[in-house]
C-alpha positions in Angstrom: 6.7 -121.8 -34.0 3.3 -121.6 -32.9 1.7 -124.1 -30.2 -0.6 -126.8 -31.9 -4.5 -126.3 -30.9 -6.4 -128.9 -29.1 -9.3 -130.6 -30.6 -11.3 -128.7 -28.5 -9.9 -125.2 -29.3 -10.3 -125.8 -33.3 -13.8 -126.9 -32.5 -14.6 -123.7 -31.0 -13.3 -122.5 -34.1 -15.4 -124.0 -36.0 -18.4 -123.3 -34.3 -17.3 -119.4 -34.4 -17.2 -119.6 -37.7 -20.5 -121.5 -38.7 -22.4 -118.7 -36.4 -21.2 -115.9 -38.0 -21.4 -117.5 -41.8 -25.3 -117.9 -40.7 -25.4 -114.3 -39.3 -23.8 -113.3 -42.8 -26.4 -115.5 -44.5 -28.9 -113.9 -42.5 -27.5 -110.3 -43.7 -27.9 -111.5 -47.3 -31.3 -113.1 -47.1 -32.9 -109.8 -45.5 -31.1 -107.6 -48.0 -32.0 -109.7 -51.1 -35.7 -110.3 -49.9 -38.0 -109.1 -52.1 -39.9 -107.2 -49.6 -36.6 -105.0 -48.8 -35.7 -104.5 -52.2 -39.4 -102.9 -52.6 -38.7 -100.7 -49.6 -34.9 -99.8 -50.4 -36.4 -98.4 -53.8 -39.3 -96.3 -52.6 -37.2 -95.0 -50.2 -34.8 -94.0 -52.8 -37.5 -92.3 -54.6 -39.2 -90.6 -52.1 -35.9 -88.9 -51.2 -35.0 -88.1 -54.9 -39.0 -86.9 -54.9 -38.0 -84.9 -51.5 -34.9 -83.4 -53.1 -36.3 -82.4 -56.2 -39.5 -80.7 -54.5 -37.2 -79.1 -52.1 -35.2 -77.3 -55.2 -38.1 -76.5 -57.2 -39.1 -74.4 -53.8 -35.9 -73.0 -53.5 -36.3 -71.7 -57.4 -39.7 -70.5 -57.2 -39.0 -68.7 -54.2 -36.0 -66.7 -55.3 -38.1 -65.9 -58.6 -40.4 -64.9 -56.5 -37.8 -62.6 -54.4 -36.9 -61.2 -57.6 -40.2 -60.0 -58.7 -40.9 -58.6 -55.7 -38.1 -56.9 -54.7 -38.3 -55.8 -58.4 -42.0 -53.9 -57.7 -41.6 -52.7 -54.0 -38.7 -50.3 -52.3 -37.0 -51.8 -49.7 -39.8 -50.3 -47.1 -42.2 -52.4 -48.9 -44.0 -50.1 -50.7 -44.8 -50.6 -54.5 -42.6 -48.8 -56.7 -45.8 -47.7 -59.0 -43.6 -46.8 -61.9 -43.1 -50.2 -62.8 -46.6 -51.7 -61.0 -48.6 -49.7 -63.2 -47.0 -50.2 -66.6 -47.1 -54.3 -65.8 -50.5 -54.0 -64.8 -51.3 -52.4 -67.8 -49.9 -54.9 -70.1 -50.9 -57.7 -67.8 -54.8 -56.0 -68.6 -53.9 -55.9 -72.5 -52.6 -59.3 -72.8 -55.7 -60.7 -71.2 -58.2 -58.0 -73.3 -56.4 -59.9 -76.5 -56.9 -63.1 -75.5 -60.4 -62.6 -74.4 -61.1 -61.3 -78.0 -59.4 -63.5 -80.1 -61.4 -66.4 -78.0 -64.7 -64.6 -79.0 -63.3 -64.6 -82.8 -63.0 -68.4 -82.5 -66.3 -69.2 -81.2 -67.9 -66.7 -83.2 
């Protein structure tokens, strides 16, 4: 069997107790203040803003890794057989659009 407690050792107890319900009860009061709540959430949306930034860069950037690697050797230098042809088209498309906005206004 165990030994009984003294008065004074269940008081102690007690007192243990009651100071870390109010350290809980401090815990809950910060988390659920309104003020925290405010800053829990644009935290969580800066970081979902962060992430989603951070993976659009990492898109663009192999796009752009493509295209290049696409119209230059591996020294750098443009591979003109394909430079010239998009350049070309790149001119038509905006000869066409540059017209058909002249039909519109005119």
């Amino acid at each position: 069997m165990s030994e009984a407690r003294t008065p004074a050792q269940i008081e102690a107890d007690i007192v243990r107790r009651r100071e870390q319900l109010a350290v809980t009860l401090d815990e809950i009061g910060i988390r659920m203040h309104p003020k925290t709540i405010i800053g829990d959430a644009k935290a969580k949306v800066a970081s979902t803003v962060d992430q989603t930034a951070g993976r659009a860069f990492v898109a663009v950037n192999r796009v752009v890794s493509d295209v290049k690697a696409r119209f230059t050797h591996e020294d750098g230098a443009p591979r003109l057989e394909r430079v010239v042809p998009a350049a070309v088209l790149a001119v038509a498309v905006v000869g066409l659009l540059a017209a058909s906005s002249r039909r519109k206004k005119g």
